[in-house]
C-alpha positions in Angstrom: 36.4 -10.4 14.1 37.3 -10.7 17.7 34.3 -10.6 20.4 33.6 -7.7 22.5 31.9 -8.0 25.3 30.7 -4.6 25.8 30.0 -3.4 22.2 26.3 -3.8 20.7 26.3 -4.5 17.3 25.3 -1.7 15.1 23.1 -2.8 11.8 24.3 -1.0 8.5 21.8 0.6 6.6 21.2 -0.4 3.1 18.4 0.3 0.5 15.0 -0.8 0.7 13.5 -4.1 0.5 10.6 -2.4 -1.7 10.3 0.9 -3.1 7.1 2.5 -4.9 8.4 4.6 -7.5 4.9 5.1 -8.8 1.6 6.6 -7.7 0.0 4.4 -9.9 1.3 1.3 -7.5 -0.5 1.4 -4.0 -0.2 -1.6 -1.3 2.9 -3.4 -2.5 3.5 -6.2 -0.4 6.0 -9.4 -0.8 5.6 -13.2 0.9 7.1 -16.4 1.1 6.0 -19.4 2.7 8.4 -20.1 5.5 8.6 -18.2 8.6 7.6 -14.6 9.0 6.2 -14.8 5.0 10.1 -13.7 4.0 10.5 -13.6 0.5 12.4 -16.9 0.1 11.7 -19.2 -3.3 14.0 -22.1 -4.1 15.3 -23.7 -7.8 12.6 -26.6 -7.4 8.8 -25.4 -6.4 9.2 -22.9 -3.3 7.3 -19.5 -4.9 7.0 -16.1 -3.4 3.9 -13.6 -4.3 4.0 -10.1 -4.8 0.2 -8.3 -4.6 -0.6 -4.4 -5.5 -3.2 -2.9 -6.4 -4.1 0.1 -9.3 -6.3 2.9 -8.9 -7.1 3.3 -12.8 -9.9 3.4 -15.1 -8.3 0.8 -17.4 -6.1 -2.0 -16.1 -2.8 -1.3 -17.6 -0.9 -4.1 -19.2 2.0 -4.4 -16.5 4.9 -6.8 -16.7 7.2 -8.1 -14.2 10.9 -8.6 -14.6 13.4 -10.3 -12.3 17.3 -9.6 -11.5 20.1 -11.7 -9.9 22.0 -9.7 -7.4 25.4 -10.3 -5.6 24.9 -10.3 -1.7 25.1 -6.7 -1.7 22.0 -6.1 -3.6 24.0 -5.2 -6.6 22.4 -6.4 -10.1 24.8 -8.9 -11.3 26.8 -8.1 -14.4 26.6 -11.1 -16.1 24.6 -12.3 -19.0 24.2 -15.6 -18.5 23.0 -15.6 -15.0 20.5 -12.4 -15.7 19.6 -14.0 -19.5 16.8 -11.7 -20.2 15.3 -14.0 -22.3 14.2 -15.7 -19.0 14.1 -13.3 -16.5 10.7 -11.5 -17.7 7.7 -11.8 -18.3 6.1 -12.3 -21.8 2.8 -11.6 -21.2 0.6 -8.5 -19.5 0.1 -9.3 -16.1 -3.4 -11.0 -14.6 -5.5 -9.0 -12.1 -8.7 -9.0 -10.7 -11.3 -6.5 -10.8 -11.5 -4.8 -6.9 -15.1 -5.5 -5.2 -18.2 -3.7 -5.9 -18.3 -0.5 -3.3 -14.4 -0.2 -3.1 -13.1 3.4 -3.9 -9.4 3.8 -3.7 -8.3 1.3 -6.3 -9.7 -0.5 -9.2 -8.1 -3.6 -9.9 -5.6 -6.1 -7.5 -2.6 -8.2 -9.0 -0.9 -10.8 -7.4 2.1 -12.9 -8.9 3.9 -15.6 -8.4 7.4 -16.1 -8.7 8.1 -18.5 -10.1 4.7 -19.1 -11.9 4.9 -16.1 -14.1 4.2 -16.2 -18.0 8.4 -16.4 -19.1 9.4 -16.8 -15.7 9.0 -20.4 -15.2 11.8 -21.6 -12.9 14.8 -19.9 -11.2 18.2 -21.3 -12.4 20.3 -20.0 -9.9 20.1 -19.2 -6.5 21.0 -15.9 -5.0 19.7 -12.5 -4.1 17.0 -10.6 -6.6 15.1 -7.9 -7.4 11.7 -7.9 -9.1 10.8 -4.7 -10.7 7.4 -3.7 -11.4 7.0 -2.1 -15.3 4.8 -0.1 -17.5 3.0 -1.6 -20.9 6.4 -0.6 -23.2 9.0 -2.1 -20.1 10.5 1.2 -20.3 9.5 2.5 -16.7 10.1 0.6 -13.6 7.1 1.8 -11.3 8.1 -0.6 -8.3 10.4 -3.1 -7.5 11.0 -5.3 -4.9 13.7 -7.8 -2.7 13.6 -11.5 -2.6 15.8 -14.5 -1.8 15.9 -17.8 -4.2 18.4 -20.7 -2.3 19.5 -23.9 -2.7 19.5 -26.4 0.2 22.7 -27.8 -1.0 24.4 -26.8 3.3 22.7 -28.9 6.0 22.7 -25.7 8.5 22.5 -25.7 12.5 21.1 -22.9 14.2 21.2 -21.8 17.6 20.3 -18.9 19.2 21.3 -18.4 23.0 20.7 -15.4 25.7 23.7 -13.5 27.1 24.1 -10.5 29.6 26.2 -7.6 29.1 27.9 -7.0 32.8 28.8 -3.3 31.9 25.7 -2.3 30.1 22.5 -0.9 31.8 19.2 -2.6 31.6 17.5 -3.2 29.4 20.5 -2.6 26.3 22.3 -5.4 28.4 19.8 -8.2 26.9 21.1 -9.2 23.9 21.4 -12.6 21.0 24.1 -14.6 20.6 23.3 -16.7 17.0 25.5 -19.4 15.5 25.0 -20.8 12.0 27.1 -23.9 11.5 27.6 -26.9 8.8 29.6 -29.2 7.4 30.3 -28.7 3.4 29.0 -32.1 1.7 31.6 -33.9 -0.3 31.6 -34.2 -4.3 29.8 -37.7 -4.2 27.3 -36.8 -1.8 26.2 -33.4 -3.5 25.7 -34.5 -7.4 29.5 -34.5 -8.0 29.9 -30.9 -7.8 32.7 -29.6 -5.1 32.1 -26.6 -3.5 35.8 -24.7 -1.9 35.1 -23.7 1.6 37.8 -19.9 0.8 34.4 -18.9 -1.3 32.1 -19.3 1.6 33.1 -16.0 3.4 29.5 -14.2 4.0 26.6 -14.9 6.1 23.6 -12.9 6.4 20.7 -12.8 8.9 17.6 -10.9 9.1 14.9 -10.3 11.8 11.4 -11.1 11.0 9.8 -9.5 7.9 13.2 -6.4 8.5 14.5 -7.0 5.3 16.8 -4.0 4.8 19.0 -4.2 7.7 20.5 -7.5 8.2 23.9 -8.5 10.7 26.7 -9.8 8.2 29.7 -12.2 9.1 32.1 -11.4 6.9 35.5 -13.7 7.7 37.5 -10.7 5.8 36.0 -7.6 8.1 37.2 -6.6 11.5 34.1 -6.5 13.4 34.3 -7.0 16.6 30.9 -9.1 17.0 31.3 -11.4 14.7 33.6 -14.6 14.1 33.9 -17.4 11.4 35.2 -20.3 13.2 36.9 -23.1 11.0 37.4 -20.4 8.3 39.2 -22.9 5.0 38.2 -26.0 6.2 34.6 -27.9 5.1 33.3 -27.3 8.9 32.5 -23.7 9.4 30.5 -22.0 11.9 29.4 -18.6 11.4 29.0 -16.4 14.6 27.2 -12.9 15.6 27.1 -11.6 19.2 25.6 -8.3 21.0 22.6 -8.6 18.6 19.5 -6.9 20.8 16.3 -8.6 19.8 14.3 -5.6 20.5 10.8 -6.0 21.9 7.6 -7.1 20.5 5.5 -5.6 18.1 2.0 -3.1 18.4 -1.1 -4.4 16.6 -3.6 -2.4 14.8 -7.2 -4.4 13.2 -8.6 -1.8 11.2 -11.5 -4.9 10.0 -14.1 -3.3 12.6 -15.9 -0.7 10.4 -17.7 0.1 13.3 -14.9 0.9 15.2 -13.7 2.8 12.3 -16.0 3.5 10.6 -15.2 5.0 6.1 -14.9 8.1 4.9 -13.0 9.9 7.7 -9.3 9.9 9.0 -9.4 7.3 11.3 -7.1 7.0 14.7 -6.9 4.3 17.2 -10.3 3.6 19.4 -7.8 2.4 22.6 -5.8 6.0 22.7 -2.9 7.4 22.0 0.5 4.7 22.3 3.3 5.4 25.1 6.4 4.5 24.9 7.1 0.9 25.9 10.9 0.8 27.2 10.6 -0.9 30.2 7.7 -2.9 29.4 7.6 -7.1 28.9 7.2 -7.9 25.1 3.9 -9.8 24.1 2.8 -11.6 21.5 2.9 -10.8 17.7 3.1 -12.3 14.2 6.7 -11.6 13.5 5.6 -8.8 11.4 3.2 -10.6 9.0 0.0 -8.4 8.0 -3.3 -10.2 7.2 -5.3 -7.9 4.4 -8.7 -7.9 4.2 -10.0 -9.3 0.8 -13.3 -9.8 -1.3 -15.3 -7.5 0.3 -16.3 -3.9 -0.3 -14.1 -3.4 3.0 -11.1 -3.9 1.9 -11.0 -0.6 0.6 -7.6 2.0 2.2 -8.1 4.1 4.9 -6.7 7.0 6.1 -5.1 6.5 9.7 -3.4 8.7 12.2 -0.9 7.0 14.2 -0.6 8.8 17.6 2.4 8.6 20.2 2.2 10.1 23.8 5.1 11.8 25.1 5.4 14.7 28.1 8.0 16.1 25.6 9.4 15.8 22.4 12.7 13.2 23.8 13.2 12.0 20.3 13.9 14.3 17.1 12.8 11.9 14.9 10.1 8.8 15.6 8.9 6.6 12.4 5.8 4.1 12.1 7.4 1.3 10.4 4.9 -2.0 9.5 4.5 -4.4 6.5 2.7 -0.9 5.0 6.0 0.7 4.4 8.2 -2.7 4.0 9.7 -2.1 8.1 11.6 1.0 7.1 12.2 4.4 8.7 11.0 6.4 5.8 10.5 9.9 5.7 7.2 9.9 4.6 6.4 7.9 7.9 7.7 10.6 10.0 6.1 12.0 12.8 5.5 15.4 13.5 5.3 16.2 17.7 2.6 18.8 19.1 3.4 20.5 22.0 -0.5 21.4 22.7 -1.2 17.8 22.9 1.7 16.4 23.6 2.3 13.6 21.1 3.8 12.3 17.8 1.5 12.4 15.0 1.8 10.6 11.8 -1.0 9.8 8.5 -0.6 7.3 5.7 -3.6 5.5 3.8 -3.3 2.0 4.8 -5.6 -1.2 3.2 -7.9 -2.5 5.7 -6.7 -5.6 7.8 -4.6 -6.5 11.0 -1.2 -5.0 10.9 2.3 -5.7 13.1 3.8 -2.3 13.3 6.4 -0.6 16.3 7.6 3.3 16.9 11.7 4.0 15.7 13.4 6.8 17.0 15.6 8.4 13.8 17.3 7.6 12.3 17.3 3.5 13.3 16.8 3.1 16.9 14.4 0.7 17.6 14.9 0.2 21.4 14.1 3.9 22.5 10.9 3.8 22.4 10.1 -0.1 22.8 12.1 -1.7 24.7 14.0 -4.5 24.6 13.8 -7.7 25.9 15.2 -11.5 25.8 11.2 -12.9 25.8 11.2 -11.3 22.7 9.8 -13.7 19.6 11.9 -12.5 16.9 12.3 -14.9 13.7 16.0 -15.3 12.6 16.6 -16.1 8.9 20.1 -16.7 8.2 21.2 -17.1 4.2 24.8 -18.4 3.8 26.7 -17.3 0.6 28.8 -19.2 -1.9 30.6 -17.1 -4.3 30.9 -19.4 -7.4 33.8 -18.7 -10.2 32.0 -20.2 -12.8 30.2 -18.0 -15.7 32.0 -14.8 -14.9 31.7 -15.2 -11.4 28.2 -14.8 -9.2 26.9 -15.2 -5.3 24.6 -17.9 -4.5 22.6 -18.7 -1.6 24.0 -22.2 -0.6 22.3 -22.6 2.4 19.2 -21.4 4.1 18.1 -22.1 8.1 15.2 -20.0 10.2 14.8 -20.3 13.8 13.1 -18.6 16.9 14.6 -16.6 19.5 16.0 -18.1 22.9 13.3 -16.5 24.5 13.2 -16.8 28.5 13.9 -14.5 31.1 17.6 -15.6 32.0 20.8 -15.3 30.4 21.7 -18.8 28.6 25.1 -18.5 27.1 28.7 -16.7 28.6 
């Protein structure tokens, strides 16, 4: 866990934070309340909602079902913290009939977790899965990532700007984040003691990127990372090298005049360049605003379009709250020598989108930059691994904060 200076910190890959497994499931998208709309409920009132929508000429009778996860993203083995008897619903899902004049879906759900029918309250805290399922619960058609957590760690965050002496412009611009607390005593947290050896992990995520967060792990060997007071009740957690990227693109596809239905539609200001060495501007951390209640909000088909002399990256991906933030394959885009661009089509629901260009397979500075005025939101969730019930991760504590922002380095 030593620091090096020169070293920027590579993100691990892991699965999904939603997957369509369906055709029969278009537009899935997942919110919270707190910053950036991540997917964060709590064991008191705190819900998240998942919304799709169904192109069918019935609605089906869809149910929902919820699994605990260790901080891996593996479903926990243990049948008292995933008691199915809890953890699904028991009644067909409620949806709404789409507006008169819409064409590529017939009916919208939205659900609330907790809220649903047999899914009243979370008991314990931790990561999950929600998995979307056919009439019989037989066939999971989507599923989903979310975060339930306690409050129980009273967590300081601070993020700070450093410069990387060796490293050229603009990969030298990177995040130092620290995530510290005190563990509360017995007497001041409902009697219950909590053994500071089982808080080893803390995650954080960027914005609404909720596949590829930086882990402090006080048992790996990372060189950007650090757990300082590792075994005693005051830790602090601590990631350096983290490049906070630039901002993101915006596309409003609300204008029907601008685009206008029934054709494949592309962006009225041009084709996008590459943004490398340009200052960030403003965004909404990632969140998309879908248009709703009107005829309108129907999906379109749009062509995303990247200028570029020559084809400098094998691989580029559109990534946006459309395809959950991740380099996906069916995202890929396809260069053309005649014109000299990236091309890429998806259908995409009417409304304003975030969304940015990544160079394959995860390189999301290539082609936009990077830059300390960046306005990144950092979640950071803070693992307890509890030996009670057969053993199971909880999310003790929970903290969000903005960037450093600024043009200067901050921190040594």
């Amino acid at each position: 866990m030593r620091r090096a200076a020169f070293l920027l910190l590579v993100i691990a890959q892991i699965a999904s934070a939603q997957e369509v497994l369906s055709d029969r499931i278009k537009g899935l998208r997942v919110y919270g309340s707190v910053e950036a709309g991540v997917p964060v409920a709590d064991l008191q009132s705190q819900a998240i909602l998942v919304e799709f929508d169904v192109d069918e000429t019935e609605p089906p009778d869809l149910q929902i079902r919820v699994l605990h996860c260790d901080r891996d993203w593996n479903v926990t083995q243990n049948a008292f913290v995933n008691d199915e008897m809890r953890n699904q619903s028991r009644a067909p899902l409620a949806y709404d009939p789409a507006p008169d004049g819409v064409r590529f879906y017939r009916f919208h759900y939205s659900v609330r977790l907790p809220g649903s029918v047999g899914i009243e309250r979370f008991t314990y805290s931790g990561n999950y899965l929600f998995e979307i399922l056919n009439d019989r619960a037989t066939t999971v058609l989507a599923r989903g990532r979310f975060f339930v957590v306690e409050r129980v760690l009273p967590l300081t965050m601070k993020i700070s700007n450093r410069s990387l002496p060796s490293v050229t412009n603009p990969y030298n611009q990177v995040n130092k984040i620290e995530v510290g607390f005190t563990i509360p005593r017995p007497e001041e947290n409902n009697g219950e003691a909590l053994f500071p050896l089982l808080m080893k992990v803390t995650d954080i995520y960027r914005n609404r990127q909720m596949y590829d967060p930086w882990r402090i792990n006080a048992d790996d060997q990372n060189p950007n990372t650090f757990v300082d007071g590792f075994g005693t009740p005051s830790l602090k957690f601590v990631v350096d090298n983290v490049v906070p990227g630039s901002s993101y693109r915006k596309l409003d596809l609300t204008d029907v005049t601008a685009y206008p239905e029934n054709r494949t539609l592309k962006s009225s200001n041009g084709a996008d360049v590459s943004r490398f060495q340009m200052p960030p501007g403003s965004d909404r951390h990632g969140i998309s605003v879908v248009t709703t209640g009107s005829r309108f909000g129907d999906y379109v088909q749009f062509r995303f379009e990247l200028a570029s002399e020559k084809p400098q990256w094998e691989k580029v991906y559109v990534v946006g709250d459309f395809n959950a933030w991740k380099p996906a394959e069916e995202w890929a885009m396809t260069y053309d020598e005649a014109t000299q661009r990236y091309f890429g089509s998806g259908s995409i629901k009417r409304g304003v989108y975030d969304y940015q260009y990544v160079a394959g397979p995860n390189d999301w500075i290539a082609v936009e930059g990077n830059d300390w005025r960046t306005s990144n939101v950092y979640s950071a969730f803070v693992y307890y691994h509890d030996n009670r019930l057969g053993g199971y991760d909880r999310i003790a504590g929970f903290a969000q904060r903005v960037g450093a922002g600024g043009k200067e380095s901050t921190s040594q």
